[in-house]
C-alpha positions as CSV (number, residue, x, y, z in Angstrom):
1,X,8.1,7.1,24.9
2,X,9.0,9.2,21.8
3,X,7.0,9.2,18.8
4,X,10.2,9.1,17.0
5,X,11.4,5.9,19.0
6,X,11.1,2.5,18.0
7,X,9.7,-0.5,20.0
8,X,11.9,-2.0,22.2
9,X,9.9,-5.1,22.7
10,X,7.6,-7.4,20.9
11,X,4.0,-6.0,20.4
12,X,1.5,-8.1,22.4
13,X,-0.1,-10.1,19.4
14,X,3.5,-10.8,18.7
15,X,4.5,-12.4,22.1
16,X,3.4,-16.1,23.9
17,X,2.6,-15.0,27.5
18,X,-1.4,-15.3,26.8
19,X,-1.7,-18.8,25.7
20,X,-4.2,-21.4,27.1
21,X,-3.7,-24.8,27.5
22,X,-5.6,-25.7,24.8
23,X,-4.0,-23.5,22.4
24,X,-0.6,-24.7,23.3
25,X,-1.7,-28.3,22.3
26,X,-3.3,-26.8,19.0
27,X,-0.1,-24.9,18.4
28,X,2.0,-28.2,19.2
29,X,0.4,-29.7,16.0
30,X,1.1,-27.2,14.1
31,X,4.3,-26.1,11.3
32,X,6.5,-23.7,12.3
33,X,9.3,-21.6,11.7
34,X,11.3,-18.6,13.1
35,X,10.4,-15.1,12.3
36,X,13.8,-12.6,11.6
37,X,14.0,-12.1,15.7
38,X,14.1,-15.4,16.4
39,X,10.6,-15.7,17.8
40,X,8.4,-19.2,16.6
41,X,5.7,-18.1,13.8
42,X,2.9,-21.0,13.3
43,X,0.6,-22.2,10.5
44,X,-3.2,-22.0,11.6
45,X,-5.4,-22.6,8.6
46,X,-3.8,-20.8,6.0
47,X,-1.9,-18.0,7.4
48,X,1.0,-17.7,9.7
49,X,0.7,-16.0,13.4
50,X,2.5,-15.7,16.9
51,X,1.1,-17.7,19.5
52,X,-0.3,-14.9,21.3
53,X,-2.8,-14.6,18.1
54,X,-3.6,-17.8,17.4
55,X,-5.1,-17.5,20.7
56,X,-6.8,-14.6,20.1
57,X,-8.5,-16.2,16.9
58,X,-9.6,-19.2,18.8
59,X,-11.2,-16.4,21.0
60,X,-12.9,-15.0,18.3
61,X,-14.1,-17.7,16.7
62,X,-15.4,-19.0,19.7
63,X,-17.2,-16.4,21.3
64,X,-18.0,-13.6,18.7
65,X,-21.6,-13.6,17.6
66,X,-21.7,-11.4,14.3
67,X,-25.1,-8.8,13.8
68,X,-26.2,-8.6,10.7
69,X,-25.2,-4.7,10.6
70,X,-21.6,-5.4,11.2
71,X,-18.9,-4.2,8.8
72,X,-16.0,-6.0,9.0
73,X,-12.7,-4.5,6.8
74,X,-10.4,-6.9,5.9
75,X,-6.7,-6.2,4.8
76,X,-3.3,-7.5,4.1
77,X,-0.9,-5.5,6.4
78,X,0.2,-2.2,4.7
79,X,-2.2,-2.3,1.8
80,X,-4.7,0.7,2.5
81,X,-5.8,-0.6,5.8
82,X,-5.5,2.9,7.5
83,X,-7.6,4.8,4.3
84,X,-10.0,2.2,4.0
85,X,-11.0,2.2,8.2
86,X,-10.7,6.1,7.7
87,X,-13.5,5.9,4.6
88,X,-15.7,3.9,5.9
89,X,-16.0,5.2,9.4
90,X,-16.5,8.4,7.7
91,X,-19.3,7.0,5.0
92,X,-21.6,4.7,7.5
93,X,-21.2,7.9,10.5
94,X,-21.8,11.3,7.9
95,X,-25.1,12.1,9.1
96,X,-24.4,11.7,13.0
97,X,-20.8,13.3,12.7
98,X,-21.5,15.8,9.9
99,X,-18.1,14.9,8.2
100,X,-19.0,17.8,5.7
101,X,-18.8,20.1,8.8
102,X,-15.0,19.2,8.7
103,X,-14.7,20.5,12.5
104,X,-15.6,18.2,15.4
105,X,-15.2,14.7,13.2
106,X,-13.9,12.0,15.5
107,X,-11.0,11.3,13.0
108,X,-9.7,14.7,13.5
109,X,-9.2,13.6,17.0
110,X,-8.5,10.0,17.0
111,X,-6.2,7.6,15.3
112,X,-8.3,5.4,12.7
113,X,-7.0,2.2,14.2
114,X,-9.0,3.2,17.8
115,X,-12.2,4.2,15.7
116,X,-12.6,0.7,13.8
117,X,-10.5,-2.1,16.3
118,X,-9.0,-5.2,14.8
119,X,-10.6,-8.8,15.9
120,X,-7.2,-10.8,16.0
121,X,-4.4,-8.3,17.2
122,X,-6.7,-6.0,19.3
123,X,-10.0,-7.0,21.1
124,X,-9.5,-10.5,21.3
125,X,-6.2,-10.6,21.8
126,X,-6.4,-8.5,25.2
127,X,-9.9,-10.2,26.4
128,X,-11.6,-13.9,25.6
129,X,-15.1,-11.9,25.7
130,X,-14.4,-8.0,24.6
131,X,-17.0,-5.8,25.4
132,X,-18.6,-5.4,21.9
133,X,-22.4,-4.3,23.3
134,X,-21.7,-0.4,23.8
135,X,-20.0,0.2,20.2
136,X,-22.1,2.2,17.9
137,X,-24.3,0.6,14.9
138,X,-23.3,-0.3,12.7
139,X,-20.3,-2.0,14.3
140,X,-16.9,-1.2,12.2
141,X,-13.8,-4.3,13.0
142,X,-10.8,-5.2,11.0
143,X,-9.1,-7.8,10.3
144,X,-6.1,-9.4,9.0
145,X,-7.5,-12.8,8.9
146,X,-8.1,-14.5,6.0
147,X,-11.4,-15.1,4.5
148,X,-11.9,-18.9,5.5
149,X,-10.6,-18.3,9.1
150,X,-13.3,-15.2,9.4
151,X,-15.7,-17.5,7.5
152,X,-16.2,-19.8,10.0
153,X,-17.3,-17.3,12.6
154,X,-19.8,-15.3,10.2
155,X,-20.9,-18.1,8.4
156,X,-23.9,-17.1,6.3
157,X,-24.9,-13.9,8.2
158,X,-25.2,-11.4,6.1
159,X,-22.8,-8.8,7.9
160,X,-20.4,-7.3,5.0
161,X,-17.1,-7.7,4.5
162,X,-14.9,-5.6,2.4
163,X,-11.5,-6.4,1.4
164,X,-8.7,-4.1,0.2
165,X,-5.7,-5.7,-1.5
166,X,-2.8,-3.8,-3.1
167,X,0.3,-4.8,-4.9
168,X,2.8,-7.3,-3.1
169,X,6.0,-5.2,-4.7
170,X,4.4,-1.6,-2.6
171,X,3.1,-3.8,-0.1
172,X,6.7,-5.3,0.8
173,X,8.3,-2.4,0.6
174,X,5.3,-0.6,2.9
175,X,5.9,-3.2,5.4
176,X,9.9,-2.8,5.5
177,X,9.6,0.8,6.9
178,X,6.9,-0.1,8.9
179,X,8.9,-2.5,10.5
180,X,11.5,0.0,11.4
181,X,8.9,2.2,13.4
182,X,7.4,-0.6,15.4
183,X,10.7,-2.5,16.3
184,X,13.9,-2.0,18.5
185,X,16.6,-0.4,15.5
186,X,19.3,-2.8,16.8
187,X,16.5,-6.1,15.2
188,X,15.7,-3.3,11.9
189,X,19.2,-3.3,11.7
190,X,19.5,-6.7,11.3
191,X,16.9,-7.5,8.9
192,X,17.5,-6.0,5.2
193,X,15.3,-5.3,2.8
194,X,16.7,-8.8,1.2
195,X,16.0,-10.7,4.5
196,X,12.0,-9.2,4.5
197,X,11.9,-10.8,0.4
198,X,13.3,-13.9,1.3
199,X,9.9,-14.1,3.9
200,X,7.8,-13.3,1.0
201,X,8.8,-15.8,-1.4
202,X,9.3,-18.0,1.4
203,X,5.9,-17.5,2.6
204,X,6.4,-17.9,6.4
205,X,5.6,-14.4,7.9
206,X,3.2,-12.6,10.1
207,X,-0.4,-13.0,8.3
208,X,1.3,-14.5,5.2
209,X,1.4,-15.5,2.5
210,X,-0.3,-12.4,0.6
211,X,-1.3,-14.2,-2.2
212,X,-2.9,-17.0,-0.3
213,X,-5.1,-14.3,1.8
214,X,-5.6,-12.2,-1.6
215,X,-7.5,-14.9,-3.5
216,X,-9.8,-16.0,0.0
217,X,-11.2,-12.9,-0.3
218,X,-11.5,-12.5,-4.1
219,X,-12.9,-16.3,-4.9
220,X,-15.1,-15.5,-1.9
221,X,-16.5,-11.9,-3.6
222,X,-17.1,-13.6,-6.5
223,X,-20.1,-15.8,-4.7
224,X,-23.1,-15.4,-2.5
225,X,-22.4,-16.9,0.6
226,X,-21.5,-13.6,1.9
227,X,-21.6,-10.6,0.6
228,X,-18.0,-9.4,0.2
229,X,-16.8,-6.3,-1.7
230,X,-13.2,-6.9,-2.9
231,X,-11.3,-3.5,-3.7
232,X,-8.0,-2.5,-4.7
233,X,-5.8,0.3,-3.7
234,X,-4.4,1.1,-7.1
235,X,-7.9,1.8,-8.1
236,X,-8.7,3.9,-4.7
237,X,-5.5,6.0,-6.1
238,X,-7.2,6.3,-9.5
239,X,-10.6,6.6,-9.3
240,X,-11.1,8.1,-5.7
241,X,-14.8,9.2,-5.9
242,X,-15.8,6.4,-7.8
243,X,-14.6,3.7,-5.2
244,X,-16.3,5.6,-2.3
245,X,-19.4,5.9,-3.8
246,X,-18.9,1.7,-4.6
247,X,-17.9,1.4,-1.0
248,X,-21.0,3.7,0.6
249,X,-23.2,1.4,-2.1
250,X,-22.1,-1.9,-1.2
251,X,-22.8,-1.1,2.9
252,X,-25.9,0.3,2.3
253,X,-25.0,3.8,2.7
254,X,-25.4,5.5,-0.9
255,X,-25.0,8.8,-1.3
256,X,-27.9,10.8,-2.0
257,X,-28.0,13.3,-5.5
258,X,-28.0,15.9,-3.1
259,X,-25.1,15.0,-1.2
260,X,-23.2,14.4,-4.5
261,X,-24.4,18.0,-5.5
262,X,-22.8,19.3,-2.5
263,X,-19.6,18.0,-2.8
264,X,-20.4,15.1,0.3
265,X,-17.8,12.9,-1.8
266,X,-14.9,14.9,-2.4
267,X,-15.1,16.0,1.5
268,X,-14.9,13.1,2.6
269,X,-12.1,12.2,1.2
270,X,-10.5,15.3,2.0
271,X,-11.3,14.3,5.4
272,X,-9.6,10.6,5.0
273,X,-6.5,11.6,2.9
274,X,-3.2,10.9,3.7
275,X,-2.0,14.3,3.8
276,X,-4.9,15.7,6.2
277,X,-4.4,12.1,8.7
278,X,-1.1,12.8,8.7
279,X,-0.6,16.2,9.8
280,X,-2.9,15.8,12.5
281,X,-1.5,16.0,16.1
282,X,-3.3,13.1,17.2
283,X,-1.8,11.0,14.5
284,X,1.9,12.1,15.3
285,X,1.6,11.7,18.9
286,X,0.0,8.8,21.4
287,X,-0.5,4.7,20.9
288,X,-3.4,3.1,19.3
289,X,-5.0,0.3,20.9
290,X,-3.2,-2.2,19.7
291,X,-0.2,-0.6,20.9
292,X,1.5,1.1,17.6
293,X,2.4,4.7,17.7
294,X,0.1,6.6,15.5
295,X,2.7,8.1,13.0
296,X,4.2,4.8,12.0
297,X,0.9,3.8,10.2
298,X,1.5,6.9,7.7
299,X,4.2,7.0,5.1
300,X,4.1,8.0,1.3
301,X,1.0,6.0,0.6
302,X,1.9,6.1,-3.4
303,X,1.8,3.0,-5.9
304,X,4.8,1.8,-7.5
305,X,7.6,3.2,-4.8
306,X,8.8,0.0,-4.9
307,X,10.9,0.9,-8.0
308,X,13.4,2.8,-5.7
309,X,13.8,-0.8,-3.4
310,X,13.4,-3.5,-5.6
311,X,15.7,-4.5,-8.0
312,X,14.1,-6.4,-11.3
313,X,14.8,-9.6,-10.7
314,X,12.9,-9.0,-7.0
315,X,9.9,-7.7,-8.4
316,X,10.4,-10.4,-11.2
317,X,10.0,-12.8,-8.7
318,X,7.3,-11.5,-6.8
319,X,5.2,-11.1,-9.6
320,X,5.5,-14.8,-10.5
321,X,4.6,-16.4,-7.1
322,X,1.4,-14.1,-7.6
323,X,0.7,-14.8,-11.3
324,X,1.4,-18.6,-10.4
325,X,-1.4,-18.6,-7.4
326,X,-4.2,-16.8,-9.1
327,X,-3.8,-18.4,-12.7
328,X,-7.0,-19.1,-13.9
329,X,-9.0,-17.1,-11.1
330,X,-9.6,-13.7,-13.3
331,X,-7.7,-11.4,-10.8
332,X,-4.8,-10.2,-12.2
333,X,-2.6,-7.4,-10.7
334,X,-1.2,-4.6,-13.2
């Protein structure tokens, strides 16, 4: 197929054909509703899936056994999930792939999604028990899940989770255009940029609702149960070097005077950026693993593009179901 073509039928995670008999009797207990192709969404513990996925988190919870080295990223859909695998494969693998080098790094060759796997709508969903024994240490997964659904797999192992969040008014918008890459254009077609706000305030949508997941992860990086770093993608934008260096910190993996000295940061993130991914051939062409083409995860990457989309009363909106959900918790968004 065409990189330039869309999805003519519903991803894997997104489908019903791998369901077990117990899941279905779960899945019979639980609220539902219709997503915009008529296919049934349903309410596991916080955050709406296909069936398909709810299987695939039953599979992980059941049968993943965390190390204490393992790095799990944790994300919203379309707020920095790409950057964030991108950075930290690059921070926790400098010395073995000498990133500095710039010339044989993995991630000039492969899609960040197929270098750092997601739990609930990759490994799990294509296998009950995924071969996790020959990945390399530490062991880099993703996930969409929200932190008490992850939470009752890792429990209190000390494995690290980081979480990057981003504003719900880019993160719509993000997710609109996505949309358009990774389905048929006659269902894109029929689903405005209206029909994709009325999900969000709503609340009833594919790993939704975003403010729910946003403050699992922040209440939970404000304890010590685990150690979880919570990060945002505004302040990624900002303050580039400074959030690496907090990210290589937090996993153990700080960089060294020297390596600041030589400029270790900055190439790393020259490495990661959005205009070096982009342009690469092996993000413009092939599927990742999960089975999205490459060039659909990268766009603008900006904050506040939502201004050319949204009209005020949209992003009034969206601002208040936010504000109203994390009153009181100290996270506020700008």
């Amino acid at each position: 197929m065409e990189a330039s073509k869309n999805l003519q039928t519903p991803l894997n995670f997104m489908k019903d054909d791998n369901v077990s008999q117990e899941c279905k009797n779960l899945i019979s207990s639980l609220p539902s509703e219709k997503d915009f192709m008529g296919k049934s969404l349903f309410s596991y513990q916080g955050s709406w899936y296909y069936p398909n996925t709810v299987q695939a988190i039953l599979n992980f919870q059941k049968h993943f056994r965390p190390r204490d080295t393992d790095i799990i990223l944790a994300s919203f859909p379309k707020s920095g999930t790409t950057w964030l695998k991108a950075l930290a494969f690059a921070v926790v693998h400098r010395n073995k792939y000498a990133a500095y080098t710039l010339d044989s790094h993995p991630l000039l060759s492969n899609n960040p999604h197929n270098l750092v796997r997601f739990l609930e709508i990759d490994l799990y969903d294509k296998n009950q028990l995924p071969d996790l024994e020959e990945l390399p240490l530490p062991r880099l997964f993703a996930t969409h899940m929200p932190f008490q659904t992850l939470n009752e797999t890792l429990r209190d192992s000390p494995c690290k989770v980081v979480y990057v969040c981003r504003n719900i008014k880019d993160v719509l918008v993000s997710r609109w255009h996505f949309r358009s890459k990774v389905v048929s254009k006659e269902l894109y077609s029929n689903n405005s940029l209206e029909d994709m706000f009325d999900e969000f305030i709503k609340g009833a949508y594919l790993f939704g609702p975003f403010q729910d997941q946003v403050l699992s992860y922040w209440k939970a990086s404000l304890v010590n149960v685990n150690p979880v770093l919570f990060m945002t993608y505004e302040e990624m934008i900002e303050k580039p070097e400074a959030q690496v260096m907090r990210l290589a910190d937090f996993l153990g993996y700080s960089f060294t005077e020297e390596e600041k000295q030589s400029g270790m940061v900055e190439k790393i993130l020259e490495l990661c950026s959005l205009s070096n991914l982009s342009n690469l051939v092996a993000n413009k062409t092939g599927t990742s693993t999960c089975g999205i083409h490459h060039h659909a995860f990268f766009r603008k990457g900006g904050v506040g593009g939502w201004k050319d989309y949204l009209t005020h009363d949209m992003a009034k909106k969206l601002d208040e179901i936010v504000e109203n959900k994390l009153q009181g918790s100290g996270l506020k968004f700008e």
